[in-house]
N, C-alpha and C positions, 0 to 999 in steps of 0.2 A: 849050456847049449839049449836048442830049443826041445820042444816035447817030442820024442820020436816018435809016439803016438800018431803023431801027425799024417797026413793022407799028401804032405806038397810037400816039397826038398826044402833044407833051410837056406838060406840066405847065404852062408860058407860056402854051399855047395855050388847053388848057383856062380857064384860069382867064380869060385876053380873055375867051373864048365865055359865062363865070359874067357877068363884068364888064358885057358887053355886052347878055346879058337881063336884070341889073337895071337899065343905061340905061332897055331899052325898056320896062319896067315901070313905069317914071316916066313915060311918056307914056299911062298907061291906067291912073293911080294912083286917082283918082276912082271910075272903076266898080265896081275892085279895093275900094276901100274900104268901097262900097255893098252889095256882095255879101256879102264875107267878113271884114269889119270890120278890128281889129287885128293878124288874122293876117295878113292883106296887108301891114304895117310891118314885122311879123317876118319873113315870108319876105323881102322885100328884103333887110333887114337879115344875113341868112344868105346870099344870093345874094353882096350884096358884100363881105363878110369871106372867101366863100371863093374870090371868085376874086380877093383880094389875098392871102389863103394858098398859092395857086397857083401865083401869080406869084412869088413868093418865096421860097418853095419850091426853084424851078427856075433859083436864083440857082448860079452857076458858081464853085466853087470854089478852080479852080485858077491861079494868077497870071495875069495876060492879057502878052499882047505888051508891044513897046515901045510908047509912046506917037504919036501922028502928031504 
């Protein structure tokens, strides 16, 4: 993972916090549909491709331990 040192969230995290408003977007996908038609399927749709880009992104590249 990245240096927790750090002063900005990593890249895992972010991409949760993408992942996790387009969950909650799905609970108020109706209104969203009523108001702003199809761009409401596209902004999801962009919400969750990037916070699977983010997450994976922040994938660790260097050998892990032994195994438990």
């Amino acid at each position: 993972m990245s240096d927790p040192s750090g002063g900005r969230p990593s890249n895992f995290v972010i991409g949760n916090i993408l992942l996790g408003l387009a969950a909650l977007m799905l609970f108020f996908f109706v209104p969203l549909w009523e108001r702003i038609g199809v761009v409401a399927l596209f902004l999801w749709m962009v919400l969750a491709a990037a916070g699977v880009y983010f997450i994976v992104k922040d994938k660790d590249i260097t050998p892990g331990g032994p195994p438990n």
